[in-house]
mmCIF file of the C-alpha atoms, coordinates in Angstrom:
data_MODEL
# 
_entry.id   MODEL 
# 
loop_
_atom_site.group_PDB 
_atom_site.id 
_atom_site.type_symbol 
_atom_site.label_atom_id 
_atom_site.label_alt_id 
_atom_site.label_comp_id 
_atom_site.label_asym_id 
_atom_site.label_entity_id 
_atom_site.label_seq_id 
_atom_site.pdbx_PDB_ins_code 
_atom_site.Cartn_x 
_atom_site.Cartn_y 
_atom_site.Cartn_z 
_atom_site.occupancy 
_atom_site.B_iso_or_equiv 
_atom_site.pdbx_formal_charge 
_atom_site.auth_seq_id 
_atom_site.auth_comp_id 
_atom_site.auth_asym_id 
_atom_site.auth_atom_id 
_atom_site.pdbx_PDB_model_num 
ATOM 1   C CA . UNK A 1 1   ? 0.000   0.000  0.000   1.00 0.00 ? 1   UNK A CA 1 
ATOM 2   C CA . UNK A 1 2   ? 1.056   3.284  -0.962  1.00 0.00 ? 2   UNK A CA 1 
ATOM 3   C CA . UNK A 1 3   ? -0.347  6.067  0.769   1.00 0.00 ? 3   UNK A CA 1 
ATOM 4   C CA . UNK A 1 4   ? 0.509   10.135 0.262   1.00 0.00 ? 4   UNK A CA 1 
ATOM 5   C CA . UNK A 1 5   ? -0.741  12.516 2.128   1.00 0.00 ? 5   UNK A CA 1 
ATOM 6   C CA . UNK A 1 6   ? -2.289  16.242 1.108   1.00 0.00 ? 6   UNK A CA 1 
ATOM 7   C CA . UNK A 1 7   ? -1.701  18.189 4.037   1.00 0.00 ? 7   UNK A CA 1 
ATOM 8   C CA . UNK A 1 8   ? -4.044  20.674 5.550   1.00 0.00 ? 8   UNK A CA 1 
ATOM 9   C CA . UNK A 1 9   ? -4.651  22.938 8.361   1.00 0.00 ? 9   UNK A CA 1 
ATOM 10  C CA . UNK A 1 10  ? -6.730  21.110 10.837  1.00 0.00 ? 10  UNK A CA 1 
ATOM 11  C CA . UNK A 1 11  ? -7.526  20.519 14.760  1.00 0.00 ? 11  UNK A CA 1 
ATOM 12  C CA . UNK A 1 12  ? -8.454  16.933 13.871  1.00 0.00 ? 12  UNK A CA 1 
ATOM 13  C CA . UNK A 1 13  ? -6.697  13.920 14.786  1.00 0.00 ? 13  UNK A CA 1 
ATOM 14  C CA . UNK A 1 14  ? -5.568  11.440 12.258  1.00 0.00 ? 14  UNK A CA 1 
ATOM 15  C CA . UNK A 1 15  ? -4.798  7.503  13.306  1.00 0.00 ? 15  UNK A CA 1 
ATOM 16  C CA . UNK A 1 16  ? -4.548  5.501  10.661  1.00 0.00 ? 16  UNK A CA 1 
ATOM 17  C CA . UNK A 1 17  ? -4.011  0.789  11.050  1.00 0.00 ? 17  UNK A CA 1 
ATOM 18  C CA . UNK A 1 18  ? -3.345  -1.259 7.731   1.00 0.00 ? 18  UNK A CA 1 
ATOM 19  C CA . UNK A 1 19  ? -4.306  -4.657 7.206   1.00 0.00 ? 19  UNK A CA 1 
ATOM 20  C CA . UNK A 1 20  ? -3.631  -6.095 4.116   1.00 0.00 ? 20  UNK A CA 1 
ATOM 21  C CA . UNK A 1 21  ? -6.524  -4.123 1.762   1.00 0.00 ? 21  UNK A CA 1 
ATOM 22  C CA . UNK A 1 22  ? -8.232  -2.911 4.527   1.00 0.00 ? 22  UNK A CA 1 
ATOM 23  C CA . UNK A 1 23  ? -7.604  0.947  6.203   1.00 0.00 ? 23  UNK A CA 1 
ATOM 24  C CA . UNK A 1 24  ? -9.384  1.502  9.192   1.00 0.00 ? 24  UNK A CA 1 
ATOM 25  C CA . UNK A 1 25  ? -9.518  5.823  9.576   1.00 0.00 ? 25  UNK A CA 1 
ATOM 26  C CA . UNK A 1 26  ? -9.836  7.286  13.031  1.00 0.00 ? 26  UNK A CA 1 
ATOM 27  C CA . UNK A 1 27  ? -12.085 3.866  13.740  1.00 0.00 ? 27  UNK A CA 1 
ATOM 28  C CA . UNK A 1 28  ? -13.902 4.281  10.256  1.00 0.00 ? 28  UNK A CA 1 
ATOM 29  C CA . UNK A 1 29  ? -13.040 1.278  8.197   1.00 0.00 ? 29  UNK A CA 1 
ATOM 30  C CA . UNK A 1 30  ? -12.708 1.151  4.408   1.00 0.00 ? 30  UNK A CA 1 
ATOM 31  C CA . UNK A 1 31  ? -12.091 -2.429 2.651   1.00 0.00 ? 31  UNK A CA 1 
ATOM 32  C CA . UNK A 1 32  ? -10.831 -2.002 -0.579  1.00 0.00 ? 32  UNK A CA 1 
ATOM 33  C CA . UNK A 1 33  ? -9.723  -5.850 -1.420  1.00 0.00 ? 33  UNK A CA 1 
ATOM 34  C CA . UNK A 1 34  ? -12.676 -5.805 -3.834  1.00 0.00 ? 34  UNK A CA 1 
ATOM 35  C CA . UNK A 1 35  ? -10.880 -3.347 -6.005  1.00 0.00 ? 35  UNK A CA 1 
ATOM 36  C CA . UNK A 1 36  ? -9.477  -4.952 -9.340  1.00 0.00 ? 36  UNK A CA 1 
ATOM 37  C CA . UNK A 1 37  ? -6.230  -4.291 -11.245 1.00 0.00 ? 37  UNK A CA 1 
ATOM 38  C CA . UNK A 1 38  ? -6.267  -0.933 -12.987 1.00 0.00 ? 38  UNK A CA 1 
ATOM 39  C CA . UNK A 1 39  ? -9.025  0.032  -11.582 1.00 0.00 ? 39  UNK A CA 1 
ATOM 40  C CA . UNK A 1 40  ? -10.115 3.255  -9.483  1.00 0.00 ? 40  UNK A CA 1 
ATOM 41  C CA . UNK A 1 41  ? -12.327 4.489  -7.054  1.00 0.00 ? 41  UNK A CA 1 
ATOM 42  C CA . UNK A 1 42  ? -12.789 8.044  -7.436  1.00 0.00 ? 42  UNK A CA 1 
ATOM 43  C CA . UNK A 1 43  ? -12.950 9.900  -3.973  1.00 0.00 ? 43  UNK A CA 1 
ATOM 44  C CA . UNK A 1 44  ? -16.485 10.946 -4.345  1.00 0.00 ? 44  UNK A CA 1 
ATOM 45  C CA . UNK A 1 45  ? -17.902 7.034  -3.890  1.00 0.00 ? 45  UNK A CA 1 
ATOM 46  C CA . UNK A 1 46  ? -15.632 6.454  -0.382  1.00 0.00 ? 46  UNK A CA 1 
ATOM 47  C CA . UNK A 1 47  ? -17.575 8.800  1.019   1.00 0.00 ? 47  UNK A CA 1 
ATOM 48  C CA . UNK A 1 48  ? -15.188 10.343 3.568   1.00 0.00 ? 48  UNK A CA 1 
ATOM 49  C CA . UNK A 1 49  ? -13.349 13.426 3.993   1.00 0.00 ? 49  UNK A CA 1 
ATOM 50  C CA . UNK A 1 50  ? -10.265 12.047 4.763   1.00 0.00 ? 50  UNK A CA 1 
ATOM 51  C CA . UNK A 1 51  ? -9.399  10.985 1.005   1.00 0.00 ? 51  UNK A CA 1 
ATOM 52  C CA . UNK A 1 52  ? -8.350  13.440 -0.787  1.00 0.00 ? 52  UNK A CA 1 
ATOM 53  C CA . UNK A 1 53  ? -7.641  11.531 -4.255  1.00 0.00 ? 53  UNK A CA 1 
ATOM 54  C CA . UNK A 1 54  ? -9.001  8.022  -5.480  1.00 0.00 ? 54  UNK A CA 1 
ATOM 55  C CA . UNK A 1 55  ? -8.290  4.918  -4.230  1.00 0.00 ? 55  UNK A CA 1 
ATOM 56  C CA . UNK A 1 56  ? -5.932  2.875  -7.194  1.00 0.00 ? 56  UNK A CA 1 
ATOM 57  C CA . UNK A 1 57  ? -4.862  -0.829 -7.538  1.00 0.00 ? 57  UNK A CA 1 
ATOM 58  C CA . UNK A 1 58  ? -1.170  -0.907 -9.555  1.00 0.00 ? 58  UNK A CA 1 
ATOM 59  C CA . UNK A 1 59  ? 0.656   -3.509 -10.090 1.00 0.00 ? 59  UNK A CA 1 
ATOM 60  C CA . UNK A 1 60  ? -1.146  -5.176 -7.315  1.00 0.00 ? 60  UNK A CA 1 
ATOM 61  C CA . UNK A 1 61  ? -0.487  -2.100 -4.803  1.00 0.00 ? 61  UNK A CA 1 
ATOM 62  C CA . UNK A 1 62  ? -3.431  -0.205 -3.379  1.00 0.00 ? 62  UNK A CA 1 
ATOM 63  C CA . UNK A 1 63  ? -2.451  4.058  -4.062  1.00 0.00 ? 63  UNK A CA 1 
ATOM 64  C CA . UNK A 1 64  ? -4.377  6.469  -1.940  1.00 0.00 ? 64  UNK A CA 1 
ATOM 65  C CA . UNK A 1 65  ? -4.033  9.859  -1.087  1.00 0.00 ? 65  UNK A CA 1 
ATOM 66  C CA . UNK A 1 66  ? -5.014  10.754 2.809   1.00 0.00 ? 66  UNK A CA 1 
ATOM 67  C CA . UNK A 1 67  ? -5.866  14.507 3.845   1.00 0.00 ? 67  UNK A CA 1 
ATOM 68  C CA . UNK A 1 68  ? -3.126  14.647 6.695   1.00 0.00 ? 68  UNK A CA 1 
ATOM 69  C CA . UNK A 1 69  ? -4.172  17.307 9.655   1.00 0.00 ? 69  UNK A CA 1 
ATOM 70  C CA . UNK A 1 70  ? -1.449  19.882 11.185  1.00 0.00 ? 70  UNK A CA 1 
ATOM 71  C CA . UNK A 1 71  ? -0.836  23.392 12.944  1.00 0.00 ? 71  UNK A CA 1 
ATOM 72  C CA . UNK A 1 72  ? -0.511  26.751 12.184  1.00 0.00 ? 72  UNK A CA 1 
ATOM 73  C CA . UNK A 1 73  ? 3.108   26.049 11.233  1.00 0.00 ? 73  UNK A CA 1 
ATOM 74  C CA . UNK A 1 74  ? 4.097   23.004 10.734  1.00 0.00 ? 74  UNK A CA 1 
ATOM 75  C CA . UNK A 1 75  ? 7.511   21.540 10.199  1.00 0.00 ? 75  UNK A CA 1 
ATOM 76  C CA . UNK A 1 76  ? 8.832   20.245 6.875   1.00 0.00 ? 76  UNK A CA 1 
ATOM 77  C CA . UNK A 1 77  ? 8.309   16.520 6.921   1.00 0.00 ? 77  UNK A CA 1 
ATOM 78  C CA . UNK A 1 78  ? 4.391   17.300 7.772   1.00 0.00 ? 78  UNK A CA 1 
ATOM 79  C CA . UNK A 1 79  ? 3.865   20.290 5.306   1.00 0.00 ? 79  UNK A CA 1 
ATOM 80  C CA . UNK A 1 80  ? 5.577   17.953 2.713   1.00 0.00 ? 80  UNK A CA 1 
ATOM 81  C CA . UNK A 1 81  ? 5.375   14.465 3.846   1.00 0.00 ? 81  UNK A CA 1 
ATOM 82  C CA . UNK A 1 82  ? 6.884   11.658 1.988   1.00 0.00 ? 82  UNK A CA 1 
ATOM 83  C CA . UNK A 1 83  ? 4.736   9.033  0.538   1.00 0.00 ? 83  UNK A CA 1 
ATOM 84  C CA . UNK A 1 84  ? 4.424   5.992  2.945   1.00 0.00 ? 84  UNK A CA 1 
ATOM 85  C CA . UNK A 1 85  ? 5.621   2.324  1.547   1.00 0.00 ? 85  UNK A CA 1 
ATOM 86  C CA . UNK A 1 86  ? 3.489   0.381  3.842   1.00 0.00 ? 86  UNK A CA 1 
ATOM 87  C CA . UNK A 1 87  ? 3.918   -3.187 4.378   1.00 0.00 ? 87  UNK A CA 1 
ATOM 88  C CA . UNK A 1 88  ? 3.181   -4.984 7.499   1.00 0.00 ? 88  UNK A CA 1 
ATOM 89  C CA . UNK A 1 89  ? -0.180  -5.053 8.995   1.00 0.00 ? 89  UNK A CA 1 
ATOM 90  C CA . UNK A 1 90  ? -1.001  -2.870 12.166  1.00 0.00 ? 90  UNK A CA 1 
ATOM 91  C CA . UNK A 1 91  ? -0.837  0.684  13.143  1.00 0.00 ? 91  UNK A CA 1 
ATOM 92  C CA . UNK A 1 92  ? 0.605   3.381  10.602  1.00 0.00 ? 92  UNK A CA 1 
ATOM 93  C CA . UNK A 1 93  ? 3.041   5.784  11.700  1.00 0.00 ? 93  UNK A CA 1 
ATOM 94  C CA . UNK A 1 94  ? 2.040   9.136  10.329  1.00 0.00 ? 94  UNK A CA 1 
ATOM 95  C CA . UNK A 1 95  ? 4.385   12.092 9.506   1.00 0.00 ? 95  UNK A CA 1 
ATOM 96  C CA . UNK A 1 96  ? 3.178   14.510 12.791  1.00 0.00 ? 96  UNK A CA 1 
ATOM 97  C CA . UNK A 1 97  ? 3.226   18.130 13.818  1.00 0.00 ? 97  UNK A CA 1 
ATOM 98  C CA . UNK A 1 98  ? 4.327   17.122 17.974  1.00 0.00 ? 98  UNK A CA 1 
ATOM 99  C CA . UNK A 1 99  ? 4.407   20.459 18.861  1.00 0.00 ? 99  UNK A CA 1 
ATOM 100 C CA . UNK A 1 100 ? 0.529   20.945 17.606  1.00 0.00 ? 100 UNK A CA 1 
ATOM 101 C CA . UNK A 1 101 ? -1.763  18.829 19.783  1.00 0.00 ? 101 UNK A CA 1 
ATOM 102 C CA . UNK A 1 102 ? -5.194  20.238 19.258  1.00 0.00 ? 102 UNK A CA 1 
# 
């Protein structure tokens, strides 16, 4: 799973866990395993704020991009995070503004 991040100004909280297709958002859970080869979700039919792009299967990968919350001045690796390679199962460690904790 590839996942990049849009980042935004924001008091919410963002926790993100991985299992294999499945995301589960701030306890929200969004199973994508149904999602062929070369195909795409647009952003509109997940139906949550927290994507900010569509949902993509390539070469076997799932590609998402996440809205990722931070404060009024954030440092570098938050207001341009790196795309995350994840892949083991569990919780997802998030690029994070430590000094902001709404």
């Amino acid at each position: 799973m590839i996942i990049e991040f849009s980042p935004a100004r924001s008091d919410e909280r963002l926790t993100l866990t991985a299992h294999e297709d499945v995301v589960n958002i701030n306890g929200e859970v969004f199973d994508f395993s149904s999602l062929p080869e070369g195909a795409t979700l647009p952003r509109e039919a997940i139906g949550s704020g927290w994507f900010s792009g569509p949902v993509e299967r390539i070469n076997g990968e799932l590609h998402m991009t996440l809205r990722l919350p931070h404060g009024p001045n954030p440092p570098k690796h938050v207001a341009f995070p790196e795309p995350l390679i994840v892949t083991e199962d569990g919780p997802v460690t998030l690029p994070t503004d430590e000094e902001y904790q709404p």
